[in-house]
NUMIMI-677914 format. One line per field, with one value per residue (C-alpha): residue in three letters; x, z, y. Coordinates in pm, 1 decimal, decimal comma. Layout:
N
residuo: ala  ...
X: X  ...
Z: Z  ...
Y: Y  ...
***
This chain:
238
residuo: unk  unk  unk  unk  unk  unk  unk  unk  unk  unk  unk  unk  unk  unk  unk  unk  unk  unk  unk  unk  unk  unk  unk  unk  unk  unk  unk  unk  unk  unk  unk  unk  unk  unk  unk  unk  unk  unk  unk  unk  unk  unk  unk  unk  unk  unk  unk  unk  unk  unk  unk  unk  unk  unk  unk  unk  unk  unk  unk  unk  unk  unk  unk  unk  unk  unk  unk  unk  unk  unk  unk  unk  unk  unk  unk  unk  unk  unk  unk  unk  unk  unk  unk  unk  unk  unk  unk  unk  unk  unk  unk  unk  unk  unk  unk  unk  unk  unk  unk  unk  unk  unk  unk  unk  unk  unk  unk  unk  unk  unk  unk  unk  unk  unk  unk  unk  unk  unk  unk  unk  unk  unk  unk  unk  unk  unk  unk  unk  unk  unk  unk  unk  unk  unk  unk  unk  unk  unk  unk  unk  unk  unk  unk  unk  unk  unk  unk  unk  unk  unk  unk  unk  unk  unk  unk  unk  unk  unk  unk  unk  unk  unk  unk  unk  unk  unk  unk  unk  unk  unk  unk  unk  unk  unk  unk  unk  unk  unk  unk  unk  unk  unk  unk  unk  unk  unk  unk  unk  unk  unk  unk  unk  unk  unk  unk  unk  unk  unk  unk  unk  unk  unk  unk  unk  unk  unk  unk  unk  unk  unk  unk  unk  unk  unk  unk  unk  unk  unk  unk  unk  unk  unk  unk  unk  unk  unk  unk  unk  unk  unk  unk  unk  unk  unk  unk  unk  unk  unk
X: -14768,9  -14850,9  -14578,2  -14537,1  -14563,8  -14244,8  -14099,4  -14160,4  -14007,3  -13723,1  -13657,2  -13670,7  -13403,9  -13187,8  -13201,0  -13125,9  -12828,8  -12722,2  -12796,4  -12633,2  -12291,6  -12268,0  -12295,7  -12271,3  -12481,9  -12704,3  -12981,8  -12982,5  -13317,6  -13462,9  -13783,9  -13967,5  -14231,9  -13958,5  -13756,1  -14042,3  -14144,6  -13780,1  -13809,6  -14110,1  -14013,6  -13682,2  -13865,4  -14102,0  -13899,6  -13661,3  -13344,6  -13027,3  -12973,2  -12919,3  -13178,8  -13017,0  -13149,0  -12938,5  -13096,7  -12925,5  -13091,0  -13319,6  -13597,7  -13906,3  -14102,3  -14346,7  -14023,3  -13893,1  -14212,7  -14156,9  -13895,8  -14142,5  -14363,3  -14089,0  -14106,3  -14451,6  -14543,3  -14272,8  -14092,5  -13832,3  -13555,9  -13366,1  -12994,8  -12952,8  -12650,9  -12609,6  -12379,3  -12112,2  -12178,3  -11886,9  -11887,9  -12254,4  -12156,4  -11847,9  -12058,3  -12273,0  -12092,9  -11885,9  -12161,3  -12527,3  -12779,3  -12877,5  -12634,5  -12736,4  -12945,9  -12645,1  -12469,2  -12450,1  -12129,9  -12255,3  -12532,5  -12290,9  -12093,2  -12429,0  -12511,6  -12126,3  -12174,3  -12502,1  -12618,2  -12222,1  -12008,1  -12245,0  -12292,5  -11986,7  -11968,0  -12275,5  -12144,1  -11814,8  -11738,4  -11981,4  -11941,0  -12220,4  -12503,6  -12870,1  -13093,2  -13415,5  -13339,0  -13521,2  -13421,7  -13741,0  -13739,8  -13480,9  -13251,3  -12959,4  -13091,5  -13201,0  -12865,4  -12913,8  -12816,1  -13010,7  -12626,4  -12294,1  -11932,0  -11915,9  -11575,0  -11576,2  -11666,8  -11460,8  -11796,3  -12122,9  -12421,3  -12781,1  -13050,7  -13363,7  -13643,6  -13445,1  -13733,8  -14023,6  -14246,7  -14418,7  -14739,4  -14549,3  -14471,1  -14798,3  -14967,3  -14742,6  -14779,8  -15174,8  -15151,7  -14929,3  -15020,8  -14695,3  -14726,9  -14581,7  -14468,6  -14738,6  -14592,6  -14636,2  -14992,9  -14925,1  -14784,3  -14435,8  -14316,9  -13929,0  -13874,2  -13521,9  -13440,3  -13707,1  -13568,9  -13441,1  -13785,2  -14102,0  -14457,5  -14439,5  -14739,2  -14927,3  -14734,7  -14361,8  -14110,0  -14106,1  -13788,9  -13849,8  -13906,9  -13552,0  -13337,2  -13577,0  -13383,4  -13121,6  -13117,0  -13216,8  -12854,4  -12695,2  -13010,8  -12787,1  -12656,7  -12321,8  -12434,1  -12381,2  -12130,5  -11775,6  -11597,7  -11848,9  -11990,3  -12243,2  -12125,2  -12220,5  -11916,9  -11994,2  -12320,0  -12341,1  -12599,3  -12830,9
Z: 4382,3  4750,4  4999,5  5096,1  4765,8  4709,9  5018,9  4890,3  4579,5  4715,7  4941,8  4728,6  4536,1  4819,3  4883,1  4472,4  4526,3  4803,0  4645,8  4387,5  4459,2  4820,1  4793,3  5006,5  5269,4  5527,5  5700,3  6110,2  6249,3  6597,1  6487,5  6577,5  6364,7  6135,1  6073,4  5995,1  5678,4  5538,8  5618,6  5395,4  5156,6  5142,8  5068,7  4840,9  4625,1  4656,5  4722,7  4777,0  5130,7  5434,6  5729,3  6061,2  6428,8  6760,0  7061,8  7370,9  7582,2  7801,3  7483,4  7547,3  7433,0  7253,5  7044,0  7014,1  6853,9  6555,8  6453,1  6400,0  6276,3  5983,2  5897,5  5820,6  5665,2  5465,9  5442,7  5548,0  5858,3  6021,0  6139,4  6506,6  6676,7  7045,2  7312,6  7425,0  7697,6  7916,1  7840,3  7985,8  8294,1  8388,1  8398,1  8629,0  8867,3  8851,5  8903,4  8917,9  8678,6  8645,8  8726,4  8382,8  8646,4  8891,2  8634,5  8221,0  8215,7  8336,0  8130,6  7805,4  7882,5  7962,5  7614,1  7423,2  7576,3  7435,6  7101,3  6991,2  6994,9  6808,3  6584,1  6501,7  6411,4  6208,3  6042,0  5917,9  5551,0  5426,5  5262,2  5377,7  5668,4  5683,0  5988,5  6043,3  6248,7  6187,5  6259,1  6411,5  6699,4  7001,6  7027,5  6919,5  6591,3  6417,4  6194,4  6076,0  5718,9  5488,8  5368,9  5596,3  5673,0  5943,5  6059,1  6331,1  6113,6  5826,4  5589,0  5481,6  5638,2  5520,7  5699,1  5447,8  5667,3  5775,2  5640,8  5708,3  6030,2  6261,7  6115,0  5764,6  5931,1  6056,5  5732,0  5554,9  5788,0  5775,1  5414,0  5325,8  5581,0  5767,5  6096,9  6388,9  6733,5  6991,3  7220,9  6983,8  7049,2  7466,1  7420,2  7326,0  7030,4  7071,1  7186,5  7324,7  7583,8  7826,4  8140,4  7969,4  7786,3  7958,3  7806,3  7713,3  7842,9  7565,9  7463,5  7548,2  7278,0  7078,9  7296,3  7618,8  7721,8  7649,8  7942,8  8105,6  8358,3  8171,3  8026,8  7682,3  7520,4  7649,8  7516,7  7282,1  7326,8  7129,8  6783,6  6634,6  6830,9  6780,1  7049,6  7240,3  6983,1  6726,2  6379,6  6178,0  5951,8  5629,0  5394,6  5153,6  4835,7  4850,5
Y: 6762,5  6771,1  6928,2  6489,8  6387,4  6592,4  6458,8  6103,6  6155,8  6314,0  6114,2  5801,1  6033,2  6032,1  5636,5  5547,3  5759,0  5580,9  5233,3  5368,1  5560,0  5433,7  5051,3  4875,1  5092,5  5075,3  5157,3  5206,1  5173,5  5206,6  5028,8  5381,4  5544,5  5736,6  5409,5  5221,6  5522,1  5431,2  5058,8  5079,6  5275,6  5074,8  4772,5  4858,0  5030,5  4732,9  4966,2  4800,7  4895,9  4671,4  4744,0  4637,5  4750,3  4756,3  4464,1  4680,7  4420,3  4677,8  4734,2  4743,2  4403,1  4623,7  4722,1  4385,8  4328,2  4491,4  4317,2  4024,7  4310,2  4373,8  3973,8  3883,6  4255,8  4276,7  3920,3  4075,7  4008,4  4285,0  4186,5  4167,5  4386,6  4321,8  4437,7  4245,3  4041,1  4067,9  4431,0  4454,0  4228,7  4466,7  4727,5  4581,8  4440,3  4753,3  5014,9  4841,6  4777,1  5139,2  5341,2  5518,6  5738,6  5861,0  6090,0  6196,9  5985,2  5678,8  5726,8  5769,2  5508,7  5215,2  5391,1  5333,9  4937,4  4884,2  5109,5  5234,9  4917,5  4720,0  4982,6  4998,6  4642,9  4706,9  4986,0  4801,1  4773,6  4967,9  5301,8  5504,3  5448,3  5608,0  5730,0  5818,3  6167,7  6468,7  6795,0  6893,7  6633,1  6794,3  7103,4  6899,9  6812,5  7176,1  7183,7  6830,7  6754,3  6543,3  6449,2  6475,9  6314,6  6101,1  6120,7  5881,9  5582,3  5708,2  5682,1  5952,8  5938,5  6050,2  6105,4  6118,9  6258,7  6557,3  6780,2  6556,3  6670,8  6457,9  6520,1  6414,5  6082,3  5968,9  6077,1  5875,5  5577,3  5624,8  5603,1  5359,3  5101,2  5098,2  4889,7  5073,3  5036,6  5029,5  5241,9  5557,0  5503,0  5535,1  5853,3  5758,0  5995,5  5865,4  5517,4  5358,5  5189,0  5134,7  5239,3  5530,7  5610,6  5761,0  5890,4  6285,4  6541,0  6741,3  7030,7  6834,2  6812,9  6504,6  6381,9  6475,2  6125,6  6037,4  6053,2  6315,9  6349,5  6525,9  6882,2  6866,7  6982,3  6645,2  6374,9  6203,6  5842,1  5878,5  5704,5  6040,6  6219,8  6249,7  6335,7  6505,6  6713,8  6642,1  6481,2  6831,5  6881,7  6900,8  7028,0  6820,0  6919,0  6589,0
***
């Protein structure tokens, strides 16, 4: 068995379990190249876990896309979380459109509006939700569990592809047929919002695109923070 083959299989493990022992669960997915190897793999295998994806209202349309990508590939429609509305306009009138760029807290907080609250509402009443991180795409993400408590939705959370490389990704995708977003192919390795989101150089890390203006210890948005520090709590054998 090749070094994928083995990460297929076990990571079709991980996803029974969690049809299994964690129902109802489900599966968070930016529509980038890593969600779309569990969206297919979710799919085929016909695992019973929900696939849902987070409108912020500033994606790019390439990203929007996929969503219509998902449908006539797989037959298949993703739920829809958006921010609220009135939420988004307070913050606008309060402090402009993209005042994201004047400091890491108005950056956190355009991010809690948009991706956190309506992933919270996503997130509620199920027992356990899924990601597609890996631990070799930033500096905050080298102690990431495949399996860990998530305290601040009272649930577990897996994330699958922990071990899987960027090389592992694309093979799979090149092999399997996955469709993809087309901004991976305009040197986009990590895709969110898109005034947030910029090509990389050759020889940049995988997220250095996000939020480049940042240092690289503060480039997350909150969906996996609890209060200010990384949701890393528990090992948990997967």
């Amino acid at each position: 068995m090749s070094d994928l083959s083995k990460l297929i299989a076990d990571t079709h493990a991980t996803l029974s379990r969690i049809a299994s022992d964690f129902s109802p669960a489900v599966f968070a997915s930016s529509l980038a190249a890593e969600d779309m190897v569990l969206t297919d793999m979710i799919l085929k295998a016909k695992h019973n876990i929900g696939i849902f994806s987070l409108e912020t209202g500033r994606l790019h349309k390439e990203t929007l896309a996929m969503l219509d990508k998902v449908k006539q590939h797989y037959g298949y429609d993703i739920a829809v979380y958006k921010p609220q509305q009135d939420a988004v306009d307070s913050y606008v009138a309060q402090h402009g459109l993209n005042a994201f760029y004047d400091s890491v807290e108005m950056r956190k907080e355009c991010c809690r509006i948009r991706k956190v609250e309506p992933l919270n509402r996503a997130l509620s009443g199920n027992k356990a939700w899924v990601t597609g991180q890996r631990r070799t795409q930033a500096a905050t993400r080298t102690s990431l569990l495949v399996e860990e408590d998530d305290p601040a939705h009272f649930m577990t959370k897996f994330n699958p592809l922990a071990d899987w490389s960027e090389d592992d990704i694309w093979n799979y995708i090149r092999d399997n047929g996955v469709p993809y977003n087309a901004l991976h192919d305009q040197g986009y390795p990590s895709i969110g919002c898109e005034p947030c989101t910029r090509a990389i150089q050759p020889g940049e890390d995988v997220r250095a695109g996000r939020w480049w203006w940042e240092n690289p210890e503060s480039k997350e948005c909150g969906l996996h923070v609890v209060d200010g520090k990384l949701i890393r709590i528990k090992s948990v054998a997967a």
